[in-house]
Backbone as numpy.savetxt, mean C-alpha at the origin, in Angstrom:
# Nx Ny Nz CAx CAy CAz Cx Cy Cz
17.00 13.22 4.50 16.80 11.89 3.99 16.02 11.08 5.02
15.05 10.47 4.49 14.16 9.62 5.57 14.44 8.37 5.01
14.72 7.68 6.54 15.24 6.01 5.92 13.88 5.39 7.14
13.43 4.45 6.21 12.17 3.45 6.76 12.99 2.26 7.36
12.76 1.54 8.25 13.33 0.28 8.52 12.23 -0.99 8.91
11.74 -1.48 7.52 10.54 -2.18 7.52 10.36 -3.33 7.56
9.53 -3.79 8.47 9.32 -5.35 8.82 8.25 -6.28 8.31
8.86 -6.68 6.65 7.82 -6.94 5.82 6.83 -8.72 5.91
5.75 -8.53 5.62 5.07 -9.68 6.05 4.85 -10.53 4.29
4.91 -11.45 4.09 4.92 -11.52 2.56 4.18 -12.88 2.58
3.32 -13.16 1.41 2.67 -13.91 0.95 2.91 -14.74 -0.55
3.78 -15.40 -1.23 3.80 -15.87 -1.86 5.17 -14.89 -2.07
4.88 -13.79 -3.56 5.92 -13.06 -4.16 5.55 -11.75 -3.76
4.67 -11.35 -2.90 3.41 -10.19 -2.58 3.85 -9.75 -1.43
3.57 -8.80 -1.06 4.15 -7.85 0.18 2.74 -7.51 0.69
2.40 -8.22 1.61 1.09 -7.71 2.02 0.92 -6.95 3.38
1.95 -7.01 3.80 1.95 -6.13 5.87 3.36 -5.57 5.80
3.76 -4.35 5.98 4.69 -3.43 6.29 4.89 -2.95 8.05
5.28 -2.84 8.84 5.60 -2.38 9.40 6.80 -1.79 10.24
6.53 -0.75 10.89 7.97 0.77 10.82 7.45 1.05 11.94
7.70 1.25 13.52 7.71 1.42 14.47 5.96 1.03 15.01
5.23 2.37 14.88 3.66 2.27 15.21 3.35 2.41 14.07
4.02 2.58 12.36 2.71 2.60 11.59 2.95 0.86 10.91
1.77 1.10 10.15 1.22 -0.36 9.55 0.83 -0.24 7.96
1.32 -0.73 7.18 0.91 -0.74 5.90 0.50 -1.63 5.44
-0.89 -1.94 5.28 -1.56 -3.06 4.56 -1.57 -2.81 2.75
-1.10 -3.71 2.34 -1.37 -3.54 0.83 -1.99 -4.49 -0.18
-2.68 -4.43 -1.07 -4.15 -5.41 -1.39 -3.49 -5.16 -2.92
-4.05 -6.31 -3.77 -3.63 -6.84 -4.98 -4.64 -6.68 -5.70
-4.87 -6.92 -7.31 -5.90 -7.27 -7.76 -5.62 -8.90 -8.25
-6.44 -9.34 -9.31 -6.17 -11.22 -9.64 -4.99 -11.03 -10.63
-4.25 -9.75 -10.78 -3.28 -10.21 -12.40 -1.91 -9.72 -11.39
-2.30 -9.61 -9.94 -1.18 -9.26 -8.97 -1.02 -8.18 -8.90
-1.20 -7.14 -9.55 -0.47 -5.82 -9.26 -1.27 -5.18 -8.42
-1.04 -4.45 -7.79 -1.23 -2.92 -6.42 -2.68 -2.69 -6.96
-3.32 -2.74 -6.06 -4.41 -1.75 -6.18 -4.88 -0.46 -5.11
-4.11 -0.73 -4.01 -4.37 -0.07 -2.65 -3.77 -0.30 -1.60
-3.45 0.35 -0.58 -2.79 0.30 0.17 -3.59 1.08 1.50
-3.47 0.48 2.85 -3.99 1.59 3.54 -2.64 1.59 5.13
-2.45 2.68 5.03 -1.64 3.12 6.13 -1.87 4.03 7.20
-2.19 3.22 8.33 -2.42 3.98 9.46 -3.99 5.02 9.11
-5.00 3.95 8.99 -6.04 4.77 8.31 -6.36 5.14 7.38
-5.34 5.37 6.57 -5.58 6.30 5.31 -5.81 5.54 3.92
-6.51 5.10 3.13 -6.80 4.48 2.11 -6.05 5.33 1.07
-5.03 4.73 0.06 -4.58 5.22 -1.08 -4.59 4.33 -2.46
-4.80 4.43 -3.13 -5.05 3.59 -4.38 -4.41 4.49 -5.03
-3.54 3.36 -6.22 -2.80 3.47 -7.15 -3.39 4.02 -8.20
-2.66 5.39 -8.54 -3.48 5.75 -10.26 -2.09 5.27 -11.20
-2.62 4.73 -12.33 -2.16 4.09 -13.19 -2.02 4.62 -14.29
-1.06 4.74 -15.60 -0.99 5.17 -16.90 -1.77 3.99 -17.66
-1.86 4.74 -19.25 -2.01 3.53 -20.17 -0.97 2.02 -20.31
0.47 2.44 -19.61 1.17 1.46 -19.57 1.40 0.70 -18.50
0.17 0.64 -17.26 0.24 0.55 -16.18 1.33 0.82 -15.19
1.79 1.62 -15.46 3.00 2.16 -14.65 1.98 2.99 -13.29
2.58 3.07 -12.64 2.24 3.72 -11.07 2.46 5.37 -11.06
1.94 5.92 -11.53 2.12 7.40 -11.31 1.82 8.22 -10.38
0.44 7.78 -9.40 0.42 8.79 -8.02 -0.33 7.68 -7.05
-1.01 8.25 -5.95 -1.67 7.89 -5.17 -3.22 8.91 -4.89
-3.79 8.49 -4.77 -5.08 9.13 -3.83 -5.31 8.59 -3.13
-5.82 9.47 -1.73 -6.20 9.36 -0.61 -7.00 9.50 -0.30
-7.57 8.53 0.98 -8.76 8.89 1.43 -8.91 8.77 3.23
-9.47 9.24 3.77 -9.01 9.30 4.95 -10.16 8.22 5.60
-9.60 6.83 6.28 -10.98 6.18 6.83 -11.48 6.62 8.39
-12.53 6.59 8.30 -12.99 6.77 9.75 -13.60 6.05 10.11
-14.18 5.65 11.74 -14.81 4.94 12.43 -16.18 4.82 12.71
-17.15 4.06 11.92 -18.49 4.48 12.17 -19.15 3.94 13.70
């Protein structure tokens, strides 16, 4: 069992900064509020969505430094 112990940064009703020892979770909205992306410790993931907008996975992308 992995337990997170997270030190959330919040903006209105919105969770926009996570953080858990050294990592960092930024998470970005669209205008009707819901998730569109998230990037943690580098890694870009965006929300894939059903027809009922429910949250079904993530994809990743790995950012790098130009």
């Amino acid at each position: 069992m992995c337990i997170l112990h997270l030190l959330p940064h919040e903006e209105g009703n919105q969770l926009v900064t996570a953080k858990n020892g050294s990592d960092t979770i930024h998470y970005t909205y669209d205008k009707d509020g819901d998730l569109v992306y998230m990037v943690l410790n580098g890694a870009l993931c965006y929300y894939e969505r059903n027809a009922q907008n429910d949250i079904i996975g993530l994809v990743g992308v790995l950012l790098t430094a130009t």
